[in-house]
C-alpha positions as CSV (number, residue, x, y, z in Angstrom):
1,X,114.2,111.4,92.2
2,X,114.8,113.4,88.9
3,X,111.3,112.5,87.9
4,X,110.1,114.4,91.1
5,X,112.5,117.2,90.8
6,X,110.9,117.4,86.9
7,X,107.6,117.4,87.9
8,X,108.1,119.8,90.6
9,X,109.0,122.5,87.7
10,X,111.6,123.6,89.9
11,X,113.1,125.2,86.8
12,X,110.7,127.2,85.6
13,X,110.1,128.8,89.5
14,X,114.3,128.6,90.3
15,X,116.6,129.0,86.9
16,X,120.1,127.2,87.2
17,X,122.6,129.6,89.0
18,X,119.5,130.9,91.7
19,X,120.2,130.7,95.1
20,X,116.5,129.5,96.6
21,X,115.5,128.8,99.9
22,X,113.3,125.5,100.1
23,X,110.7,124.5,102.9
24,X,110.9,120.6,103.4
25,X,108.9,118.8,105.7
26,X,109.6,114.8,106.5
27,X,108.2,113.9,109.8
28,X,108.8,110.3,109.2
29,X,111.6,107.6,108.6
30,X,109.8,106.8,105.6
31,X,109.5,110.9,104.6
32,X,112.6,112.0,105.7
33,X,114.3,108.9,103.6
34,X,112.3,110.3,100.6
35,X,113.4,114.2,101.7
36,X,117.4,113.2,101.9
37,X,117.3,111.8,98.5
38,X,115.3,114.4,97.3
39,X,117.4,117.5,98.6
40,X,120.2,115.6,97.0
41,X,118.4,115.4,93.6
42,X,117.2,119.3,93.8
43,X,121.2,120.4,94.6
44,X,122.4,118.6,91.7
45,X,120.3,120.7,89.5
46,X,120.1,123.7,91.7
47,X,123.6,123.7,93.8
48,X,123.0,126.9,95.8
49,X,119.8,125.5,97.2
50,X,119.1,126.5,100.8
51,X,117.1,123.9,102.8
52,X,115.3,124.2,106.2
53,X,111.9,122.9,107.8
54,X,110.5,120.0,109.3
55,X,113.1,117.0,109.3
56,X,115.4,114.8,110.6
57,X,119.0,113.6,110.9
58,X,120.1,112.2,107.4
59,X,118.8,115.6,106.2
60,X,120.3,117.5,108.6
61,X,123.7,115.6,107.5
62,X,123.3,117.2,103.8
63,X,123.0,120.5,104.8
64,X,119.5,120.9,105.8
65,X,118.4,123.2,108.8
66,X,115.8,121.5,110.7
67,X,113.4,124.3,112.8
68,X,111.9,121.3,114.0
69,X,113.0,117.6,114.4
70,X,111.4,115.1,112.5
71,X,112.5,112.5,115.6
72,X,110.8,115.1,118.4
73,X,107.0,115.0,116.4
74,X,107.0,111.3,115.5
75,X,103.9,110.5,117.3
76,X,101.2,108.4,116.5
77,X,97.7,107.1,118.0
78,X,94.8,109.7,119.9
79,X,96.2,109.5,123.2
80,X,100.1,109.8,122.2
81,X,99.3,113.0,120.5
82,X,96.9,114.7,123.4
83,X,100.2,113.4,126.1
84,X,102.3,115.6,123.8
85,X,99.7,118.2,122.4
86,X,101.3,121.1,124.5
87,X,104.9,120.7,123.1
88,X,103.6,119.5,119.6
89,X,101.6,122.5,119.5
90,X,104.6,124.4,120.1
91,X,106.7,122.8,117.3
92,X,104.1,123.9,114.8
93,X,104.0,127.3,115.9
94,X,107.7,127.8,115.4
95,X,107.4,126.5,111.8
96,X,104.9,129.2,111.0
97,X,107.1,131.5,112.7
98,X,109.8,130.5,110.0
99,X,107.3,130.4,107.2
100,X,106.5,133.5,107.7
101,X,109.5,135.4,108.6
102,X,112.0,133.2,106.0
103,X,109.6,133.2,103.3
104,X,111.0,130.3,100.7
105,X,110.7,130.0,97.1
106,X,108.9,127.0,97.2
107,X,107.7,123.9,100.1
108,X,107.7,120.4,99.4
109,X,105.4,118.4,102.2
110,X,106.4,114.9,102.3
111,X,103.7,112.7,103.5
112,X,102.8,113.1,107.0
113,X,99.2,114.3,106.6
114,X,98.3,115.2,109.8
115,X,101.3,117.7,110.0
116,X,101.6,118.8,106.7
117,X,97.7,119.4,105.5
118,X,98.0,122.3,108.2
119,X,101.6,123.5,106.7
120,X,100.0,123.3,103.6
121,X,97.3,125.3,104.5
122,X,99.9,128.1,106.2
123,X,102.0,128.0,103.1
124,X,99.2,128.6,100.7
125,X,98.0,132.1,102.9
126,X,102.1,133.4,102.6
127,X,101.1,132.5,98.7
128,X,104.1,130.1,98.7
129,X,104.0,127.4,95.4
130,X,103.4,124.2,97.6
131,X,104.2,120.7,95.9
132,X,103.2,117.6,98.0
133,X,105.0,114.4,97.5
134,X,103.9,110.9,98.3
135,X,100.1,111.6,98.9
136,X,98.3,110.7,101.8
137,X,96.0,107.4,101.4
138,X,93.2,110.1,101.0
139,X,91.5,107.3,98.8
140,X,91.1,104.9,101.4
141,X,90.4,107.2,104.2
142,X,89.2,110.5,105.3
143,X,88.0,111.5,102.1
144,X,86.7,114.8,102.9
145,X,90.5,115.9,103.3
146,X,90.8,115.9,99.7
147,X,89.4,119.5,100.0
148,X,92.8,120.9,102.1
149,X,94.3,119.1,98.5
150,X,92.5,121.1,96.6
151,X,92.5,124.7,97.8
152,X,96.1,124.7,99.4
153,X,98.4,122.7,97.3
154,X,100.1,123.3,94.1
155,X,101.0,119.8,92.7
156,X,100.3,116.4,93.7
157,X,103.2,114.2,93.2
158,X,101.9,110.4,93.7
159,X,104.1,106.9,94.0
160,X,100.8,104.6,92.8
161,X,99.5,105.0,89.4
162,X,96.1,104.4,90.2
163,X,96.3,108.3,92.2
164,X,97.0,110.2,89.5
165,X,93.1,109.5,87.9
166,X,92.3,109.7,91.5
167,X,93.2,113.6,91.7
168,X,92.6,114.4,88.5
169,X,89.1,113.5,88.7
170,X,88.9,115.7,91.9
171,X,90.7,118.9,90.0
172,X,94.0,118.2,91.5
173,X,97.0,118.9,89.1
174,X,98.6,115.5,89.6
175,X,101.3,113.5,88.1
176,X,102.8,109.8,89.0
177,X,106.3,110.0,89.4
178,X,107.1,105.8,90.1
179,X,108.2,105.1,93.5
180,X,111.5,106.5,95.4
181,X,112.1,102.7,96.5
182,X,112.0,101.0,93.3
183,X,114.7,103.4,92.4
184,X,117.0,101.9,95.0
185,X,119.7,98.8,94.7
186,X,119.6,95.8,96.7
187,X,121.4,96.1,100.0
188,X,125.7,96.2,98.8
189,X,126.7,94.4,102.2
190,X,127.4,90.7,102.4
191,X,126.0,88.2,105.4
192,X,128.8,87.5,106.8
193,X,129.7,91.5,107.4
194,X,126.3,92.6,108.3
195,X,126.7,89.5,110.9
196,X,130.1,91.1,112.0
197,X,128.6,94.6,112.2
198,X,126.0,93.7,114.6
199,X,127.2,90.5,116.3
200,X,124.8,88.3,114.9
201,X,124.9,84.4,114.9
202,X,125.8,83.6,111.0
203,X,124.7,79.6,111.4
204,X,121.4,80.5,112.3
205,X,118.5,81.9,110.2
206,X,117.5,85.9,110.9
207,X,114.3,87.0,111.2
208,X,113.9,90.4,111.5
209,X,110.8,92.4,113.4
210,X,109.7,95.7,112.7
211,X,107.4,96.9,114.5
212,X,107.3,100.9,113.4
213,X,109.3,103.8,113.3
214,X,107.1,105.6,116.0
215,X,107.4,105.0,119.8
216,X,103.3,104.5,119.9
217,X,103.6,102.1,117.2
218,X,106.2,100.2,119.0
219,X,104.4,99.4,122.1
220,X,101.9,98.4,120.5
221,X,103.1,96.0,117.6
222,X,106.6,94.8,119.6
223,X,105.5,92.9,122.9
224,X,102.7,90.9,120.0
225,X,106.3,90.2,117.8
226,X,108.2,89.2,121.0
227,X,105.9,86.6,122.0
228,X,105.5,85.4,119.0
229,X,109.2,84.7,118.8
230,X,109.7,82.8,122.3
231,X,107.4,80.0,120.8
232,X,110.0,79.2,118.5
233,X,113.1,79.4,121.5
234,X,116.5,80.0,120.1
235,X,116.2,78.4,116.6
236,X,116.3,81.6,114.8
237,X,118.5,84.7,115.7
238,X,116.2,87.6,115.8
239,X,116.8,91.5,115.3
240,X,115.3,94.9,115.1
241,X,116.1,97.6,112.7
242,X,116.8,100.9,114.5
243,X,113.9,103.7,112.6
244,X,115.6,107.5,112.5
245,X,113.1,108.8,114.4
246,X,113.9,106.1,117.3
247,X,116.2,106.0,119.6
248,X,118.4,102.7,120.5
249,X,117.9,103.2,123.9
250,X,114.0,103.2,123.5
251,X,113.8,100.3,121.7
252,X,116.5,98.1,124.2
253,X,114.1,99.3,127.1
254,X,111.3,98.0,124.7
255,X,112.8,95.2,124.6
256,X,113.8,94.5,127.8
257,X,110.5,95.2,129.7
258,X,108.9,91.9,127.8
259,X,109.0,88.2,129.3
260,X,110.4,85.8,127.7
261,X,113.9,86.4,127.3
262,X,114.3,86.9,123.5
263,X,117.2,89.0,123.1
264,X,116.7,90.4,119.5
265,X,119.8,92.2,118.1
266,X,119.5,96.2,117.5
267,X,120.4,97.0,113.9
268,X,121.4,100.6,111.9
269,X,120.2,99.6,108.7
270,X,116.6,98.4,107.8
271,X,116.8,97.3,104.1
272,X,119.8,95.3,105.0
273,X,118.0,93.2,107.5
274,X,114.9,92.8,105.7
275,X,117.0,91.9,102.4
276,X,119.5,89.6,104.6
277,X,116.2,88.2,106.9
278,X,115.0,84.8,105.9
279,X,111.6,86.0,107.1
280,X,110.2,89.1,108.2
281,X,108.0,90.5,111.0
282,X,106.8,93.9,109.0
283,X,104.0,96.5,110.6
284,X,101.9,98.2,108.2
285,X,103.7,101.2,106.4
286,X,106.6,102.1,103.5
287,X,108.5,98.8,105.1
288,X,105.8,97.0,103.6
289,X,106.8,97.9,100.4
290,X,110.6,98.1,100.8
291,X,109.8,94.2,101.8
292,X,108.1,93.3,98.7
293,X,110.7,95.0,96.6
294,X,113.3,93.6,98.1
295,X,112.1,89.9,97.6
């Protein structure tokens, strides 16, 4: 993270010793695993830092003051966000309110496109320096968004090296910063105590299915992973990692309203079960990645 900190020019905006106020927005487990490590990274340089915004419960734990919680707006799919659209509508409404009335030094947008293009776009009119790190997959879709890029944010900071060119060519100031994963250590804890922690058969192999870290995602990509696991009965010990923006309770009632009696196990930490996993079950998104890296 001190290559995004860098390349942020937080120094030049913020000298050591200042006492700035940050906008962060992470409405994602991916995001707001990115914005934790982040706010960590900027208050080692900057240890007065204030922090507040769009985010969740690990950033909350550092000191951040969420207007708006990253687990309330983690919707996905048409229909999930029109069911919500009054109350969503609502959330963004109160961070203008705090845009415009708190007025930070500087935002950071963290993924999340559909959210944060329109923060972006807020930020920008209140003439607040906007930096937005991990770009949306503009390249692949929706390429007339790249406009919203161009007129509203400050700094690009991508994960992929082929998006720098990418923005570049498009008269984006971007710069590749490496990815906030590849950063990160294997997984410290041992099989047996991950097996203790969450009750888990140790003479059986794990398999671990994640289905997505939003509740739309979830019905959709979980009954699929459930039935594929009856076909193989009890040989393998199954278990799904917990997402920040879920709620255990969710996911058991998930799991429970399936036939077939599979009985996966309910786990805190996802890098832990993918890395102790002898195979895994992985939805499109950042735990894609996280599975690659981890082997």
């Amino acid at each position: 993270m001190r290559r995004v900190v860098s390349a942020a020019t937080l120094k030049g905006r913020m000298p050591p010793g200042s006492n700035p106020l940050i906008f962060l927005s992470a409405g994602e487990a991916s995001g707001e695993h990115y914005a934790a490590a982040l706010l960590e990274a900027i208050r080692h340089r900057l240890p007065q830092a204030q922090f507040f915004g769009l985010g969740g419960a690990r950033m909350a734990a550092l000191g951040f003051r969420p207007v708006v919680r990253a687990e309330d707006v983690a919707h996905m799919g048409i229909t999930e966000v029109v069911r919500h659209a009054p109350f969503i509508y609502r959330q963004f409404h109160s961070l203008k309110r705090a845009i415009r009335s708190e007025r930070p030094a500087l935002a950071v947008l963290i993924d999340f496109p559909d959210v944060n293009l329109r923060l972006a776009e807020q930020l920008h009119r209140h003439g607040i320096p906007v930096v937005y790190f991990v770009s949306p997959q503009l390249w692949a879709w929706e390429k007339r968004r790249i406009r919203r890029v161009q007129r509203f944010v400050d700094r690009m900071l991508v994960i992929f090296p082929f998006e720098e060119p990418f923005y570049r060519e498009r008269g984006v100031a971007a710069e590749f910063v490496g990815h906030p994963l590849a950063d990160l250590a294997p997984p410290g804890v041992t099989r047996e105590a991950f097996a203790r922690q969450h009750g888990l058969d140790a003479s059986k192999p794990w398999v671990a299915l994640l289905p997505g870290s939003r509740e739309r995602e979830v019905h959709l990509n979980l009954p699929t992973m459930l039935e594929a696991a009856t076909t193989f009965g009890d040989a393998y010990q199954y278990m799904v990692p917990v997402a920040p923006t879920l709620k255990k309770k969710f996911l058991a009632a998930a799991i429970a309203a399936q036939p077939g009696g599979i009985q996966p196990a309910l786990v805190e930490d996802g890098r832990a079960a993918l890395y102790q996993a002898r195979a895994s079950v992985v939805a499109s998104g950042t735990a894609t990645v996280e599975a690659a890296l981890l082997g």
